[in-house]
C-alpha beads as a LAMMPS data file, in Angstrom:
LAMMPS data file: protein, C-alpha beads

371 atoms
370 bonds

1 atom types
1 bond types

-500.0 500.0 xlo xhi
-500.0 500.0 ylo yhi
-500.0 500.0 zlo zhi

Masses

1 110.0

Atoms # bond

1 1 1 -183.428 220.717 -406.545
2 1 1 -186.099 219.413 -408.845
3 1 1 -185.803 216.018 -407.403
4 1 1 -186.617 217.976 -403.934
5 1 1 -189.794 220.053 -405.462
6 1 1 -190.958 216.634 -406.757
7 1 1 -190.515 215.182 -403.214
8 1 1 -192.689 217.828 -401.609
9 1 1 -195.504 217.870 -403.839
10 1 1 -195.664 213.903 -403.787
11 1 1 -196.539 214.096 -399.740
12 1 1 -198.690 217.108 -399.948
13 1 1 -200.573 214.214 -402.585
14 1 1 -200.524 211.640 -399.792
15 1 1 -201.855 213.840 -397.151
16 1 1 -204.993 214.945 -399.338
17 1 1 -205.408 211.193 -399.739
18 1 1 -205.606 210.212 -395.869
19 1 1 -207.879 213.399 -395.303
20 1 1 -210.338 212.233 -397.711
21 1 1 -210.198 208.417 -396.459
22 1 1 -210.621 209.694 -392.855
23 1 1 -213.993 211.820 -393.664
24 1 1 -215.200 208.891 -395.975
25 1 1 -214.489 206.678 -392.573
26 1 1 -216.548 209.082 -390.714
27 1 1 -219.297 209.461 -392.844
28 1 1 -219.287 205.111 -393.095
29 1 1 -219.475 205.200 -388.815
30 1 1 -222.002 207.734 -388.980
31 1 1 -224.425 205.880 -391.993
32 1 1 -223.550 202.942 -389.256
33 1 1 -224.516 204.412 -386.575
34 1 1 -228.258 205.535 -387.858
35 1 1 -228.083 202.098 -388.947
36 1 1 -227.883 200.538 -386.019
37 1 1 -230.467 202.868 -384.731
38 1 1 -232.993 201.945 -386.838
39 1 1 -232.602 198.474 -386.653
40 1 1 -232.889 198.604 -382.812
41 1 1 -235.992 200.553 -383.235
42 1 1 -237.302 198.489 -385.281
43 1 1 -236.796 195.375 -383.368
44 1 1 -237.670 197.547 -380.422
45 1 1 -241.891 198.126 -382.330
46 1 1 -241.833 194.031 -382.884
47 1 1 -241.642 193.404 -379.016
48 1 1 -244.120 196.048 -378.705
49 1 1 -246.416 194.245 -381.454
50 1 1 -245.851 190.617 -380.515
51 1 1 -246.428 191.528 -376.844
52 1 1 -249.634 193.427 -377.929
53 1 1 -250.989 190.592 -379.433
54 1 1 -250.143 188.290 -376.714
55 1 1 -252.206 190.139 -374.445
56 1 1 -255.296 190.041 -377.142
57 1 1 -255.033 186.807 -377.650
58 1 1 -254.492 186.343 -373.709
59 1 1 -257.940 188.938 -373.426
60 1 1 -259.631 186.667 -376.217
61 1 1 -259.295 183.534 -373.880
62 1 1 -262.622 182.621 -372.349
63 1 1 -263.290 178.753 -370.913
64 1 1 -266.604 177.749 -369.580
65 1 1 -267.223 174.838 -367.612
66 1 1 -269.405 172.374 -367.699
67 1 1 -271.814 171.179 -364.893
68 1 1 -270.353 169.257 -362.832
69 1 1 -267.098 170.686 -363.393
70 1 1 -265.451 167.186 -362.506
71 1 1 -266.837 163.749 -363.921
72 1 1 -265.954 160.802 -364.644
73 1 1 -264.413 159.578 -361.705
74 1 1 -262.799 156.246 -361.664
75 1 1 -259.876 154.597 -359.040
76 1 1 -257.353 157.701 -359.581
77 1 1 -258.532 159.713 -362.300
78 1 1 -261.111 162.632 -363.494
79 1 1 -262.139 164.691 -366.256
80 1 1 -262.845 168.379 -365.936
81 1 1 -265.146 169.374 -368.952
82 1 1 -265.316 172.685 -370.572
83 1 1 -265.848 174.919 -373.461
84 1 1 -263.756 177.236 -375.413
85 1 1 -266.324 180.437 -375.771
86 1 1 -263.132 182.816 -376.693
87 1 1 -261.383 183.430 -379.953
88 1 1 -258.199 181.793 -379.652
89 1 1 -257.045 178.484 -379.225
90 1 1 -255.884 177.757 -375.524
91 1 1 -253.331 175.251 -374.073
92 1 1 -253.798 175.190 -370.369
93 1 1 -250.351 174.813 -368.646
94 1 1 -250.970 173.573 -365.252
95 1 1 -254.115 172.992 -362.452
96 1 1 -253.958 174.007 -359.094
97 1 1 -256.670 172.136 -356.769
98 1 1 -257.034 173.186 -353.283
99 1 1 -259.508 171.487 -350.287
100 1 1 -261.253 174.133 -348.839
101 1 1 -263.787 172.193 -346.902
102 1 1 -261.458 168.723 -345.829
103 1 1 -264.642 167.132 -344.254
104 1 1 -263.558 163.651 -345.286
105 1 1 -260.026 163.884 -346.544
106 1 1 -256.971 165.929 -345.353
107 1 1 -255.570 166.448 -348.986
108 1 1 -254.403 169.698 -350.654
109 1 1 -255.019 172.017 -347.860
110 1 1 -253.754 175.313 -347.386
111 1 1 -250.029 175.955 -348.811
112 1 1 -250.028 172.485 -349.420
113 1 1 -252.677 172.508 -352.194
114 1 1 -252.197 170.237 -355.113
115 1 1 -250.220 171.288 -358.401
116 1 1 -251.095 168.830 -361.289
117 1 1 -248.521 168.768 -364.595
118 1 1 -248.108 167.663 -367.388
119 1 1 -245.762 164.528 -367.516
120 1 1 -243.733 163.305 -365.943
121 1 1 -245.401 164.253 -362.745
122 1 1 -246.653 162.309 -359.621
123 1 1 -249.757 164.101 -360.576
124 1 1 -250.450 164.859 -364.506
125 1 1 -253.431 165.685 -366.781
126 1 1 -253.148 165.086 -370.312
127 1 1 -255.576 166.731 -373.543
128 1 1 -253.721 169.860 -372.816
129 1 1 -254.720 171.900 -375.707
130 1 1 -258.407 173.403 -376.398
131 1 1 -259.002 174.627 -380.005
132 1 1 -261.583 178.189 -380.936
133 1 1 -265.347 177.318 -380.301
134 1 1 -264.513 173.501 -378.882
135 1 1 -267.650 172.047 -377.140
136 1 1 -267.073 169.678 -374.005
137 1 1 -263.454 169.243 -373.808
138 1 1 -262.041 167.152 -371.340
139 1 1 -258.661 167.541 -369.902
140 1 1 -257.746 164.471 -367.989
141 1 1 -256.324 164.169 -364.448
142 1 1 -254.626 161.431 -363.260
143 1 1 -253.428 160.481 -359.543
144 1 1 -256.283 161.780 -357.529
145 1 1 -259.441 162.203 -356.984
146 1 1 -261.446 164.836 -355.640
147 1 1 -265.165 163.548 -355.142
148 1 1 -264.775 161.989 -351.605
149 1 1 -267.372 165.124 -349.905
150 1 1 -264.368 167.844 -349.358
151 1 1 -265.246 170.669 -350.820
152 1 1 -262.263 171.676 -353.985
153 1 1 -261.685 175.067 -355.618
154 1 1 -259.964 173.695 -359.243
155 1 1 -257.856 176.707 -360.900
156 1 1 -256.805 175.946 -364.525
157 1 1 -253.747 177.937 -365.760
158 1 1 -253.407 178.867 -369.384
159 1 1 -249.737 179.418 -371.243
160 1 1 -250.867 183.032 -371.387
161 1 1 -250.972 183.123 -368.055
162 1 1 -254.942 183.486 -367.728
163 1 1 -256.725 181.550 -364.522
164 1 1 -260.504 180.229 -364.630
165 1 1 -261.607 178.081 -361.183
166 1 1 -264.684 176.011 -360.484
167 1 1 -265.737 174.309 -357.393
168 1 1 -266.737 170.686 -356.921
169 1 1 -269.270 169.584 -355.707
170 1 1 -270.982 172.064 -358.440
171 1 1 -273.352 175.189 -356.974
172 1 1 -276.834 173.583 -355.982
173 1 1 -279.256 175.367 -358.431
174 1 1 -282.326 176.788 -356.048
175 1 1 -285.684 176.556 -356.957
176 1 1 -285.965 180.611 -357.035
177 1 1 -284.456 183.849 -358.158
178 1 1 -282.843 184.070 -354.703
179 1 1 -280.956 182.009 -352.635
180 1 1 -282.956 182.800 -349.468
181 1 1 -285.781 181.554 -350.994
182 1 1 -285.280 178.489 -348.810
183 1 1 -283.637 179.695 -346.188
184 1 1 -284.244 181.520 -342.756
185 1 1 -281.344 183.561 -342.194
186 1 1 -280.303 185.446 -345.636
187 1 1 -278.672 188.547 -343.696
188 1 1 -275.287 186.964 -343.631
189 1 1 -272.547 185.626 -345.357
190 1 1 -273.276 182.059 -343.507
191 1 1 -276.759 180.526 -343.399
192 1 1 -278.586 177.462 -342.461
193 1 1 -280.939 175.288 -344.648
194 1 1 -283.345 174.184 -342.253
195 1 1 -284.707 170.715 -343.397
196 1 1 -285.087 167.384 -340.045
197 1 1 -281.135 166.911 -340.781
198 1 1 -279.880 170.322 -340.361
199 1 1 -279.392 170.035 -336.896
200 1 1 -278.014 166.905 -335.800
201 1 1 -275.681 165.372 -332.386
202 1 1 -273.672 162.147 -331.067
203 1 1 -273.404 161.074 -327.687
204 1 1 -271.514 158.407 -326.011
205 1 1 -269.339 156.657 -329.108
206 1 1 -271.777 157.533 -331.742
207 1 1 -270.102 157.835 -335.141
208 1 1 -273.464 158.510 -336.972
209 1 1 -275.376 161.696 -336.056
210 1 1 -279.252 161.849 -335.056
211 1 1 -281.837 164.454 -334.968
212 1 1 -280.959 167.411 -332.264
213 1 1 -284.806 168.663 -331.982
214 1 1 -284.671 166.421 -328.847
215 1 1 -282.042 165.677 -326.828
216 1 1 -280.923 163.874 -323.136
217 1 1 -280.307 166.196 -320.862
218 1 1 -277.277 166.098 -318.428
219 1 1 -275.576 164.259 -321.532
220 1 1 -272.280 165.532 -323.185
221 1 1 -273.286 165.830 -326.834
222 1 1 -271.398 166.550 -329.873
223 1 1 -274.001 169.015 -332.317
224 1 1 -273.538 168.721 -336.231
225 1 1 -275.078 171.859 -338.018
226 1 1 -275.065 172.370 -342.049
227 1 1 -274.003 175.524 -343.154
228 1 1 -273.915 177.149 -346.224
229 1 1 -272.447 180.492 -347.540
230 1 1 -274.050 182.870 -349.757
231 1 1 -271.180 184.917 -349.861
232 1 1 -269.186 184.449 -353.800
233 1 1 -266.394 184.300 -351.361
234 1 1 -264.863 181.710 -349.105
235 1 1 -264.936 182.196 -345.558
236 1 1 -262.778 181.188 -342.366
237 1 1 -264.607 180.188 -339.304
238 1 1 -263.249 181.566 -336.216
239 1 1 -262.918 179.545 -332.797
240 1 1 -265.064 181.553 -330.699
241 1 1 -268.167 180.487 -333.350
242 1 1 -270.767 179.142 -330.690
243 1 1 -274.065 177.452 -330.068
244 1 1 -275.978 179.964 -327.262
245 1 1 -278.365 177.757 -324.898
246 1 1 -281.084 179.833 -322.960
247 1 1 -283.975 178.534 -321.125
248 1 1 -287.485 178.619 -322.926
249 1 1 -288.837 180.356 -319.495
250 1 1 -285.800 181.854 -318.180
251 1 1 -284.962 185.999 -318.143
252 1 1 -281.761 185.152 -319.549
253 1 1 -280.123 183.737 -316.778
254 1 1 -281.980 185.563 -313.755
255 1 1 -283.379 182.076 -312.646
256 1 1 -286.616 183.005 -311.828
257 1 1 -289.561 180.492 -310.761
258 1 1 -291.365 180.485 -314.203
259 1 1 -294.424 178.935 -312.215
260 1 1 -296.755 176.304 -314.381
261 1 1 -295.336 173.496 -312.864
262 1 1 -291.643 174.452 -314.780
263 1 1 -288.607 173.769 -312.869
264 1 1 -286.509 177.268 -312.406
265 1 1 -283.875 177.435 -314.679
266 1 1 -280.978 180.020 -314.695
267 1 1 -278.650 178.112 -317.589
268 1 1 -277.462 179.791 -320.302
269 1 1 -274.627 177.623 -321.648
270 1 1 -272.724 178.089 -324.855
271 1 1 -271.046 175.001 -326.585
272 1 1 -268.368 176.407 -329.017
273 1 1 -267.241 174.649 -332.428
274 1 1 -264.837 172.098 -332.467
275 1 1 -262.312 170.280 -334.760
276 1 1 -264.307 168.488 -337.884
277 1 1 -262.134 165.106 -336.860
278 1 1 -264.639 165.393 -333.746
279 1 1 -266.851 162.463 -333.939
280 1 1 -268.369 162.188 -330.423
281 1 1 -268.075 163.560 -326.673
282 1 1 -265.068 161.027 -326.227
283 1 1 -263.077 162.484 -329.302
284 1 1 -263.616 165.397 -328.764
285 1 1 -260.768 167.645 -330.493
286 1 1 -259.756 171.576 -330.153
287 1 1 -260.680 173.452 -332.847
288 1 1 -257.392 174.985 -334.805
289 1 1 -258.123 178.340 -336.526
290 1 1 -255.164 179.001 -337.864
291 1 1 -254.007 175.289 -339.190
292 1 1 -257.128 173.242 -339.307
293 1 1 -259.912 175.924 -339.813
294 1 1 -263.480 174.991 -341.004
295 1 1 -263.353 177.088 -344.437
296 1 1 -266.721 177.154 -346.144
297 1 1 -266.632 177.436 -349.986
298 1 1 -268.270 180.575 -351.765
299 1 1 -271.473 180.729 -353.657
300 1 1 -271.327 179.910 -357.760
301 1 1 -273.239 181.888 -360.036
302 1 1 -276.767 179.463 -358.874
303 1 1 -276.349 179.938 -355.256
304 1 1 -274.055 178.068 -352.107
305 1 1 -271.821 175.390 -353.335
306 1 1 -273.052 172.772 -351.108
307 1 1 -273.071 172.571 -347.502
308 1 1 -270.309 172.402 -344.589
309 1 1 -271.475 170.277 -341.391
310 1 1 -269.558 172.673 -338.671
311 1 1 -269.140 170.557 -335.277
312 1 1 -269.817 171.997 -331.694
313 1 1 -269.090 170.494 -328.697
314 1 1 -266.170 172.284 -326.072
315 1 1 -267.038 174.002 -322.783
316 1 1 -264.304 177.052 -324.127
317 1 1 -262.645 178.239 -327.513
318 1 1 -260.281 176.146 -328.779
319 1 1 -257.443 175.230 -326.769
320 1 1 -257.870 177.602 -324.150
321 1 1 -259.094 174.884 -321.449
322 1 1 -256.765 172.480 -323.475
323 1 1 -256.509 169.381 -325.895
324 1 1 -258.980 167.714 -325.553
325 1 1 -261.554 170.583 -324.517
326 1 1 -264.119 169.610 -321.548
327 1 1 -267.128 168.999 -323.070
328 1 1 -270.713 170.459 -323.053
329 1 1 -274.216 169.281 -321.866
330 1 1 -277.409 171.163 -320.822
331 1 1 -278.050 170.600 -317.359
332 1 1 -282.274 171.173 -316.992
333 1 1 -285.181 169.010 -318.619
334 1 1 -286.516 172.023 -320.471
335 1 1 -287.134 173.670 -323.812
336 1 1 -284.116 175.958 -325.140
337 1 1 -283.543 178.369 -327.598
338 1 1 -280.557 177.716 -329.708
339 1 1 -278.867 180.959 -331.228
340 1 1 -276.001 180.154 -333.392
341 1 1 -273.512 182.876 -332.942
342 1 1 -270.712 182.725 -335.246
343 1 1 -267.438 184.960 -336.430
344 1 1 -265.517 184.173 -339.952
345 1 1 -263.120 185.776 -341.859
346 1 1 -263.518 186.619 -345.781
347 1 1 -261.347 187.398 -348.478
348 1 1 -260.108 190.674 -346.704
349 1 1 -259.290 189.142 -343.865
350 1 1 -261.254 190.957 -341.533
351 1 1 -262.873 189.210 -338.259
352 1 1 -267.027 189.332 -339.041
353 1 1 -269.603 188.353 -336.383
354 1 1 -272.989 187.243 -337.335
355 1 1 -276.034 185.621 -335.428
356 1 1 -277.767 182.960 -337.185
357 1 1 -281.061 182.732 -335.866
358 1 1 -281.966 180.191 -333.446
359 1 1 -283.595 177.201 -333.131
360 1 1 -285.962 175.399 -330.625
361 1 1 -284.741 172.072 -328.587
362 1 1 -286.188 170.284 -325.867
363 1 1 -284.179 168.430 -322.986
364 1 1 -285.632 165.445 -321.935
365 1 1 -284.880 163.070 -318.639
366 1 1 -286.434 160.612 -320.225
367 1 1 -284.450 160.587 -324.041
368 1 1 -285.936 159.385 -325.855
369 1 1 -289.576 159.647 -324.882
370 1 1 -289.882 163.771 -324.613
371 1 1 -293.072 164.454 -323.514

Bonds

1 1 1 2
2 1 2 3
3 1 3 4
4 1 4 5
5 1 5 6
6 1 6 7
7 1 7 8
8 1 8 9
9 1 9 10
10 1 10 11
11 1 11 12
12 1 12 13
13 1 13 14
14 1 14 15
15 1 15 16
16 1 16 17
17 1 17 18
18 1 18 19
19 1 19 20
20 1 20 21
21 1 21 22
22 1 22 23
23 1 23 24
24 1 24 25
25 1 25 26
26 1 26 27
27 1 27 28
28 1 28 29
29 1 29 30
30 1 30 31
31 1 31 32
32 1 32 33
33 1 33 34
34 1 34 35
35 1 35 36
36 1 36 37
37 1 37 38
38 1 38 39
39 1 39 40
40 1 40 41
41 1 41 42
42 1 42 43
43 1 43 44
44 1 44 45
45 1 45 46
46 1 46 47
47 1 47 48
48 1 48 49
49 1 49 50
50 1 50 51
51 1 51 52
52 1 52 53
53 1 53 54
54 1 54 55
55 1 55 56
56 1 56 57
57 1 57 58
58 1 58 59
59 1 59 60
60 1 60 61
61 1 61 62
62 1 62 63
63 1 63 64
64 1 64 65
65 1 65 66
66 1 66 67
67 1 67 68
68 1 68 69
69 1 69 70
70 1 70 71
71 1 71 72
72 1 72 73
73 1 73 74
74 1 74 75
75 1 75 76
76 1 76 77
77 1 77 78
78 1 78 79
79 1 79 80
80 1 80 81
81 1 81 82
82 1 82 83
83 1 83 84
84 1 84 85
85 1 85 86
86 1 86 87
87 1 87 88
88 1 88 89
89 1 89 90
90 1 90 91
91 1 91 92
92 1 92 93
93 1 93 94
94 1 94 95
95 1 95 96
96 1 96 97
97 1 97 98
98 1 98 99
99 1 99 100
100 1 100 101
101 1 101 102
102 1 102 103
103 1 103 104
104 1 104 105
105 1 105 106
106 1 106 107
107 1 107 108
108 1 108 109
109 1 109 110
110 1 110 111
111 1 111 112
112 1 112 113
113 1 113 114
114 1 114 115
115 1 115 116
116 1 116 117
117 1 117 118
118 1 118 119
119 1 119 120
120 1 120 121
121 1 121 122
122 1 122 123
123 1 123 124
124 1 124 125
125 1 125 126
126 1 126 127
127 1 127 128
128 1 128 129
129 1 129 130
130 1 130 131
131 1 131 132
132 1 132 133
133 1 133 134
134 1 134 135
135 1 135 136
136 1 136 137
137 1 137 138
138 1 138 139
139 1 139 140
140 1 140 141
141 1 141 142
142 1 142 143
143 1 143 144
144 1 144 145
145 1 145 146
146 1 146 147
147 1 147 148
148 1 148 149
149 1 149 150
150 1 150 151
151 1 151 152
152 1 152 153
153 1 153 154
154 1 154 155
155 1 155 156
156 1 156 157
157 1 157 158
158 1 158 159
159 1 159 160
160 1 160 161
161 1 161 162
162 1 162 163
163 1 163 164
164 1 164 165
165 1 165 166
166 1 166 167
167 1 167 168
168 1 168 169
169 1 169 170
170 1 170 171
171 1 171 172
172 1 172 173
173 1 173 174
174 1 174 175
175 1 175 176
176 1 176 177
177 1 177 178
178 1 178 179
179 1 179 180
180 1 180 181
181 1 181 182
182 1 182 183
183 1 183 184
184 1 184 185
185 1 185 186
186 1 186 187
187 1 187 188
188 1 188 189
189 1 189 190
190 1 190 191
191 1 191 192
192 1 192 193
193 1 193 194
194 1 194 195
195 1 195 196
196 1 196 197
197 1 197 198
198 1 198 199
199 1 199 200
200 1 200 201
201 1 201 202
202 1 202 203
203 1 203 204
204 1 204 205
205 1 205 206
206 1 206 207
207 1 207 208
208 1 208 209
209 1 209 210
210 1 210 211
211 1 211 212
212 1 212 213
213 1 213 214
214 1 214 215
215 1 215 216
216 1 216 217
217 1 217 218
218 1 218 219
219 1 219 220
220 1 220 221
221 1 221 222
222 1 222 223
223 1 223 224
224 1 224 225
225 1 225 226
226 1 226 227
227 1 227 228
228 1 228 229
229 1 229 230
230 1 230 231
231 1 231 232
232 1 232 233
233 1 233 234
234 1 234 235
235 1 235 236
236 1 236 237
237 1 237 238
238 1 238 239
239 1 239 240
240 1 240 241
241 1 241 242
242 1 242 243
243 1 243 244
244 1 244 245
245 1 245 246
246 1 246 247
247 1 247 248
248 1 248 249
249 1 249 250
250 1 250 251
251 1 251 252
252 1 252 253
253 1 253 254
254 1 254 255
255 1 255 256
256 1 256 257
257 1 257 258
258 1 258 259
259 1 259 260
260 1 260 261
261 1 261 262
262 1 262 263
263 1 263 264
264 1 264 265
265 1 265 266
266 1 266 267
267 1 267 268
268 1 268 269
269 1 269 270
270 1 270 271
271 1 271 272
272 1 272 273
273 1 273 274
274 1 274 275
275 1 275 276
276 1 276 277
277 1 277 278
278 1 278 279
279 1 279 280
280 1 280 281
281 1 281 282
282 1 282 283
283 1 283 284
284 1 284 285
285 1 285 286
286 1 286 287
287 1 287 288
288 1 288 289
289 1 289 290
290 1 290 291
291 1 291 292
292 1 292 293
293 1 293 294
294 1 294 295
295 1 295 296
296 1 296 297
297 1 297 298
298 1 298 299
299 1 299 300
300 1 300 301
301 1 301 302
302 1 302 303
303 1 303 304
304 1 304 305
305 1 305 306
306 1 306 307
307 1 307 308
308 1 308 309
309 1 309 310
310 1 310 311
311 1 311 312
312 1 312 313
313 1 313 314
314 1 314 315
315 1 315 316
316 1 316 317
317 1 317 318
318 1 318 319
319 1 319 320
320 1 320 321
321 1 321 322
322 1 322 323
323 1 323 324
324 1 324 325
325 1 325 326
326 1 326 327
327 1 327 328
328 1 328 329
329 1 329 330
330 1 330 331
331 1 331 332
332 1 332 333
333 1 333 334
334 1 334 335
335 1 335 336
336 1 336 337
337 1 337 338
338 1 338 339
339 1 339 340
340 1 340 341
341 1 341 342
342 1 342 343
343 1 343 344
344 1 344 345
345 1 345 346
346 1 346 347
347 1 347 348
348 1 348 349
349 1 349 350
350 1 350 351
351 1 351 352
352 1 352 353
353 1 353 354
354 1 354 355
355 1 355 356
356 1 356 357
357 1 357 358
358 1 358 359
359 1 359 360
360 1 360 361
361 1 361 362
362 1 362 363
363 1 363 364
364 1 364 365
365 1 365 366
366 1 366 367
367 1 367 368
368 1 368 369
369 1 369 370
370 1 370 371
């Protein structure tokens, strides 16, 4: 019997034993728990903090280029110069350089533009890394070149992520506080500079324009025209862009006898734009505006970047009397007025018409003697 009472209290002993190492487990997962808790937190307020100061620093980045951008051209290679104004050091990550003018070379157009790397790359650029308040830093790029007359938007990416663009050729500083200062049409996006060149043509198999002031009537002629835009945007010119002929003495095409010893006249004729590859009359090429279009680079902080030379030349827009167009002439030995009528599209996308005023050529049977 006393051997049994022993028995008893011995596993009453036990069981107060388990029940206290089962609440000390409990409060141990608990004190875990919180644990685990906090430490998530915490690591939770670092990602907040080291994300916060990536975006400062990425805020703090501020590069400035230099005029001309792009210098130091030799065989394959460039240097883009530029100065670190912000307050962190910046390692630029990769260059993007797209043609958006291809008057004399076909390269990085569109979605094909050019990526440049850092090695190994077919196309790399080296000097990567720009420290605080660095003065004419230049990031070399090797495998192409970009000063052959297109026109080139240049995008440099930072490792923050941060993009700052130039264009080459560099914005043509004007001699004023406007841009229209020097110009005759400053109502528009597009304008023309008018100096003896502005307005130039090929006949025949020319390959080097001429002055259009005069021309041969009853000629086909291919017309060259500078453009510029004053817009900061780039713009898209459409295929229905056209050159409007109208008779110096005609009503617009009512073909009255003007009298004064003037032959009657009833022509108005319009000769729309054609492909840049265009060279004369006999290569004469539809103009694409979807795949090839003429896209005129936007206006820097001191005015147009340069000029486009937009080509005219077909009897129709684009394709629509086929590849290669018919082409143009004026068929009277008179005086016309020119009006340059042309539709883009900007950065929104939207279809814009503007008339650039016109200007004055003379027909001539007897090109190039006009009397």
């Amino acid at each position: 019997m006393t051997l049994f009472r022993r028995f008893k209290r011995a596993r009453k002993g036990m069981s107060t034993i388990f029940g206290g190492l089962f609440f000390i487990i409990l409060i141990l997962m608990g004190f875990n728990l919180m644990l685990w808790n906090f430490i998530q937190y915490d690591a939770y307020n670092q990602v907040i903090t080291s994300t916060s100061l990536r975006d400062q620093q990425a805020k703090s980045e501020n590069l400035v280029f230099n005029p001309p951008g792009a210098r130091d051209f030799t065989a394959n290679k460039f240097n883009i110069t530029m100065n670190n104004q912000g307050g962190t050091t910046i390692t630029v990550s990769r260059i993007y350089i797209t043609n958006l003018s291809p008057t004399n070379s076909p390269q990085c157009q569109g979605a094909a533009l050019c990526t440049v790397d850092l090695p190994p790359a077919s196309k790399t650029f080296s000097n990567a890394n720009i420290q605080t308040g660095e003065n004419d830093h230049r990031i070399t790029v090797n495998g192409m070149r970009i000063d052959d007359g297109s026109g080139y938007k240049v995008v440099v990416s930072t490792a923050r992520g941060r993009q700052f663009s130039f264009y080459y050729p560099w914005p043509v500083n004007g001699p004023g506080a406007s841009n229209s200062n020097q110009t005759n049409t400053a109502h528009g996006a597009l304008d023309v500079k008018f100096d003896l060149t502005s307005f130039n043509f090929t006949r025949g198999t020319q390959t080097v324009s001429q002055q259009a002031w005069t021309v041969p009537y009853q000629t086909n002629v291919v017309y060259w025209v500078k453009v510029v835009n004053n817009a900061i945007y780039p713009v898209s010119i459409s295929r229905y862009t056209s050159l409007y002929f109208v008779c110096y003495q005609d009503r617009f095409g009512s073909g009255q006898d003007p009298g004064y010893g003037l032959p009657p006249c009833n022509e108005t004729d319009n000769s729309f734009v054609v492909d840049n590859g265009t060279m004369n009359p006999n290569t004469l090429v539809a103009y694409d505006d979807v795949n090839r279009p003429y896209v005129i680079p936007g206006a820097g902080p001191n005015g147009p970047s340069g000029f486009t030379i937009v080509k005219f030349g077909s009897f129709c827009p684009g394709s629509l009397c086929g590849n290669p167009p018919p082409p143009q002439d004026v068929d009277f030995p008179t005086p016309y007025l020119v009006f340059m009528g042309f539709f883009y599209k900007g950065a929104n996308g939207i279809l814009v018409g503007q008339t650039i005023s016109f200007v004055a050529v003379r027909a001539c049977s007897t090109y190039p003697s006009c009397p």
